[in-house]
C-alpha positions as CSV (number, residue, x, y, z in Angstrom):
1,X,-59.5,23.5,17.2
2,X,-58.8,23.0,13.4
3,X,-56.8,20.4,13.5
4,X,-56.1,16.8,15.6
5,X,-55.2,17.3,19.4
6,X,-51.6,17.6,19.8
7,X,-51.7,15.3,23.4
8,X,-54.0,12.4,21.8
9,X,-52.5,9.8,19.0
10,X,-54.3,9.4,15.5
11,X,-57.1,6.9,16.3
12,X,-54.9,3.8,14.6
13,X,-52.9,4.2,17.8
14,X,-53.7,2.0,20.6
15,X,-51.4,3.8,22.9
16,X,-52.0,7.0,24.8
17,X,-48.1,8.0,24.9
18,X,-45.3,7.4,23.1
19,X,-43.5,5.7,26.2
20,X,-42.1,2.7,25.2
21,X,-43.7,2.6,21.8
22,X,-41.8,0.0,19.2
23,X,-43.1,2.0,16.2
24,X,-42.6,5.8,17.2
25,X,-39.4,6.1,15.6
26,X,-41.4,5.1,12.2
27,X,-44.9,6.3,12.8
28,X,-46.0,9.7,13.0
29,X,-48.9,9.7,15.4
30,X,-49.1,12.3,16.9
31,X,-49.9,16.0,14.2
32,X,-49.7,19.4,15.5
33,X,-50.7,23.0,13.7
34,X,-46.6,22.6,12.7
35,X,-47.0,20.1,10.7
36,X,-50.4,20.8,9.1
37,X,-48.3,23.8,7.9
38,X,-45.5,22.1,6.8
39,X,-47.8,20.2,4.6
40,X,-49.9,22.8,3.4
41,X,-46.2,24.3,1.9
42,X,-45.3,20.9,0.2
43,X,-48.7,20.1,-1.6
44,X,-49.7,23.9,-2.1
45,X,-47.9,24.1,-5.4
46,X,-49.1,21.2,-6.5
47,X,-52.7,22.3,-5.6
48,X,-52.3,25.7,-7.5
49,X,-50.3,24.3,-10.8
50,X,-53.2,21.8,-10.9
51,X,-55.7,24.0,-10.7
52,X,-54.4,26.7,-13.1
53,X,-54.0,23.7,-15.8
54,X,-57.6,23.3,-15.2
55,X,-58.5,26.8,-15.6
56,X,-56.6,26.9,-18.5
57,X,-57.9,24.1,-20.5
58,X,-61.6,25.1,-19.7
59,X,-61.1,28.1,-21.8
């Protein structure tokens, strides 16, 4: 798998579910392929604007 295990929390998480959680409504702690998209499309742009500044300035 390329990514975290959708079924397990982040290892900060001392719970196994989210049953009953206080701090699920807050905390994110459990990531699936979805959102390892989802932030590919928000810091993708960044990432290539970046690097073609860099490209740029080398020449």
């Amino acid at each position: 798998m390329i990514f975290l295990d959708p079924n397990k929390p982040i290892a900060t998480c001392i719970s196994e579910t989210c049953d009953n959680c206080t701090v699920s409504k807050t905390l994110h702690c459990h990531f699936s392929s979805r959102d390892l998209i989802h932030f590919l499309l928000i810091a993708s742009p960044s990432f290539f604007l970046g690097g073609a500044g860099i490209y740029h300035m080398g020449q």
